[in-house]
C-alpha positions as CSV (number, residue, x, y, z in Angstrom):
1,X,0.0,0.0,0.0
2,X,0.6,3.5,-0.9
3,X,1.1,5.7,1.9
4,X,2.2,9.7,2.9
5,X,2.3,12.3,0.2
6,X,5.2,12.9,-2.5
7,X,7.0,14.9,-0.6
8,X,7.0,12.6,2.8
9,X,8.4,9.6,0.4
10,X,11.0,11.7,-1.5
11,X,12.2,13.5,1.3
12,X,12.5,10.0,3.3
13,X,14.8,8.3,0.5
14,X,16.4,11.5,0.6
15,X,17.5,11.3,4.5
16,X,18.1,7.0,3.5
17,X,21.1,7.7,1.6
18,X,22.2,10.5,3.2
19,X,21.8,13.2,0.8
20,X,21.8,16.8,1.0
21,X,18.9,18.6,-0.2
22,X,21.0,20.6,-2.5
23,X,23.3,17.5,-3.7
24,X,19.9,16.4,-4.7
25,X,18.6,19.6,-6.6
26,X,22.1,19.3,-8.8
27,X,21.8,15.6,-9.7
28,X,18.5,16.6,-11.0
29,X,19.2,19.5,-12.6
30,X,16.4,21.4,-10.3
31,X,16.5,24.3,-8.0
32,X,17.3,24.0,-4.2
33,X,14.2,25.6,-3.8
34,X,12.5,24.1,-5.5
35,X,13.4,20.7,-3.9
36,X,12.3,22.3,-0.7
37,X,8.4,23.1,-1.7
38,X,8.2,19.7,-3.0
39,X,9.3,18.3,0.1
40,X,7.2,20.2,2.0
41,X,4.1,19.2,-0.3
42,X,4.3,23.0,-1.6
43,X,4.7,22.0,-5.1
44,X,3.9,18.8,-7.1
45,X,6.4,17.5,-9.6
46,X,6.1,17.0,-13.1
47,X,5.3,13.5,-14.3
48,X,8.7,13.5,-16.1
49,X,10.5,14.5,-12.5
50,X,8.5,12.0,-10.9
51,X,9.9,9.4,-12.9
52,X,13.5,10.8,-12.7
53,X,13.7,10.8,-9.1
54,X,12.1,7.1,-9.2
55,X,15.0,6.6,-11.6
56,X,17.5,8.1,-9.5
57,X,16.7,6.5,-6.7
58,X,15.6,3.2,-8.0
59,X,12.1,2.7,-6.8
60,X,9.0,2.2,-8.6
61,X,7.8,4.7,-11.1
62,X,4.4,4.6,-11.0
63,X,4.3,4.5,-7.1
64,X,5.9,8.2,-7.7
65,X,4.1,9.2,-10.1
66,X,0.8,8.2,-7.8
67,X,2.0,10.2,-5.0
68,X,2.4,12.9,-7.5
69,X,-1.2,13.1,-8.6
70,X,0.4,12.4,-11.8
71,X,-2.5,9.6,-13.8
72,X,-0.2,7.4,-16.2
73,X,-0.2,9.1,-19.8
74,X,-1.9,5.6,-21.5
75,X,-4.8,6.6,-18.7
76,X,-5.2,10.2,-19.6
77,X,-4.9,9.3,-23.4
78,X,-8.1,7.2,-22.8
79,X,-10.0,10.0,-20.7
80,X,-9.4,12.7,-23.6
81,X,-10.8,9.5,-26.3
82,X,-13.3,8.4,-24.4
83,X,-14.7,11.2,-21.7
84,X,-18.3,9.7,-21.1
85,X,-17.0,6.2,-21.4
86,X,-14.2,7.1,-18.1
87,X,-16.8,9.3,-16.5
88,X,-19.0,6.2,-16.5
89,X,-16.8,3.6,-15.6
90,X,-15.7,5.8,-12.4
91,X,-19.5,6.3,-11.3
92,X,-19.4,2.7,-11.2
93,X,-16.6,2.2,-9.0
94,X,-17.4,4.2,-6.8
95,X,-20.9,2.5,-6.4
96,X,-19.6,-0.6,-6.3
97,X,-17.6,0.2,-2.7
């Protein structure tokens, strides 16, 4: 299961490997900032950040890109295609809990 916000998980692998916040910011080419409001749950990253920093520190994409608020781009692709179709299915779901 899935659990804290973006910031919470990034900032925990973070302090893991004993990282500076602005060692961090340089290996991904972002601000120090910057870093610091996503920590904090100021700012949300990118989809493409989310899966750098999964990349960088080896975890599972997706999971990051979750706690981003980020929805997979084959999911979103569908929702423009098909808007009644997704607005449907998630009616349905949501009566079937």
């Amino acid at each position: 299961m899935i659990e804290g916000t973006f910031g919470q998980r990034l900032k925990r692998l973070r302090m893991d490997r004993k990282l500076s916040s602005k060692h961090l910011a340089q290996r991904l080419g972002i601000s120090l900032p910057y870093i610091s409001q996503i920590e904090a749950d100021l700012a949300i990253p990118s989809e493409p950040l989310a899966r750098s920093i999964a990349t960088f520190f080896d975890v599972d994409e997706e999971e990051l890109v979750f706690l981003a608020r980020r929805v997979p781009k084959q999911l979103d692709e569908i929702r423009e295609k098909y808007p009644n179709a997704m607005a449907a299915y998630f009616r349905r779901v949501k009566k079937e809990k």
